[in-house]
C-alpha positions as CSV (number, residue, x, y, z in Angstrom):
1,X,-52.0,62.5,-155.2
2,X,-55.8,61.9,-155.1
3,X,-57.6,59.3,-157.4
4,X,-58.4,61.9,-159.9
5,X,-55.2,62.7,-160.6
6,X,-53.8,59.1,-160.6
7,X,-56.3,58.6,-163.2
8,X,-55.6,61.4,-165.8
9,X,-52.0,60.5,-165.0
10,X,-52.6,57.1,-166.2
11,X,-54.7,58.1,-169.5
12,X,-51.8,60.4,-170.2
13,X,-49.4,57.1,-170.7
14,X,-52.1,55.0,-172.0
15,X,-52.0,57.6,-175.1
16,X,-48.0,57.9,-174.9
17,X,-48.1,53.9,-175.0
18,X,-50.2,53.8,-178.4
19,X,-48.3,56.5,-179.9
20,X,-45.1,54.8,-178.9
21,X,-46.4,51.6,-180.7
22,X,-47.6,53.2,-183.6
23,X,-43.6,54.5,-184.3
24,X,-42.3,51.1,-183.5
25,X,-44.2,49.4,-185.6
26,X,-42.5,51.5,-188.7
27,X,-39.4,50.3,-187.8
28,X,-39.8,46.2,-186.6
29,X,-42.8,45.5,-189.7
30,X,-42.7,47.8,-193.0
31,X,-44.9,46.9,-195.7
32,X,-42.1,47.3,-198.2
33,X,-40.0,44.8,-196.6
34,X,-43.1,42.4,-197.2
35,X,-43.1,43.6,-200.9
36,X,-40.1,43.1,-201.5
37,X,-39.8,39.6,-200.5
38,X,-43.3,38.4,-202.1
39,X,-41.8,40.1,-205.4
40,X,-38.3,38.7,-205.0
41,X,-39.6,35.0,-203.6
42,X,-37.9,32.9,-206.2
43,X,-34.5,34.4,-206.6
44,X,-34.2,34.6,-202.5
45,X,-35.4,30.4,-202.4
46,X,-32.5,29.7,-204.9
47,X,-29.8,31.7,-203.4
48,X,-30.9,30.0,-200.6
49,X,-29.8,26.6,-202.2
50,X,-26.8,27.8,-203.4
51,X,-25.2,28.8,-200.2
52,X,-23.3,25.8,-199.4
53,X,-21.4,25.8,-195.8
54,X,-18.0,24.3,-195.7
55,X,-17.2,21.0,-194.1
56,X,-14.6,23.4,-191.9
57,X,-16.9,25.4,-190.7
58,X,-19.5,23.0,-190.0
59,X,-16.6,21.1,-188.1
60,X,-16.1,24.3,-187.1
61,X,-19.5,25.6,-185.8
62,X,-20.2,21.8,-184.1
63,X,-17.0,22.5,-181.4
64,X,-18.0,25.9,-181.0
65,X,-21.7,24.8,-180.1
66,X,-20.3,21.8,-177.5
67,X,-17.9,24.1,-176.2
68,X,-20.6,26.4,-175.4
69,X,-22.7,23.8,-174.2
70,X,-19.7,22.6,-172.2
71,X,-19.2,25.4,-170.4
72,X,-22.9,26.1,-169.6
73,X,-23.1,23.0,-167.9
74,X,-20.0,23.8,-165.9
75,X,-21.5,26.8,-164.9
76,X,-25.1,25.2,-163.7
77,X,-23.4,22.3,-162.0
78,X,-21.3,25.1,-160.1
79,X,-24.6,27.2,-159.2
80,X,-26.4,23.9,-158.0
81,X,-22.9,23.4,-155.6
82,X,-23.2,27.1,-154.2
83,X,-27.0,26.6,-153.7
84,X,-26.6,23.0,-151.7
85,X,-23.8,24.6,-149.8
86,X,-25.7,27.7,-148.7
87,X,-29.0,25.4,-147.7
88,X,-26.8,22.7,-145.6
């Protein structure tokens, strides 16, 4: 390929690129999503402060989150081993 052909090459996906954006941005920020939650703001704020979580499931969510975290340092602290061992 010679440089004039690299460069029409590389206009071609610059203008696949903005069309590409221009789709996505239908999909990840629609006005009417913004509408509806400027139109809607008080009734979202107080079922917002009606949801009450459990004492359970907060019980519930705080061992799932240590376990997690648990495990994740079991995992690092076994990585770090492997690495020391490879390097001696």
């Amino acid at each position: 390929m010679n440089v004039e052909e690299l460069i029409n090459q590389n206009k071609l996906l610059e203008e696949e690129n903005k069309e590409l954006k221009e789709k996505l941005k239908k999909y990840t920020a629609p006005a009417r999503h913004k509408k509806y939650y400027e139109n809607h703001k008080q009734e979202l704020l107080e079922k917002n402060k009606e949801y009450k979580v459990s004492l359970e499931k907060k019980k519930e969510y705080a061992r799932t989150a240590y376990l997690n975290k648990k495990e994740k340092l079991k995992r690092e602290k076994e990585k770090n081993e492997k690495l020391i061992e490879t390097n001696i």
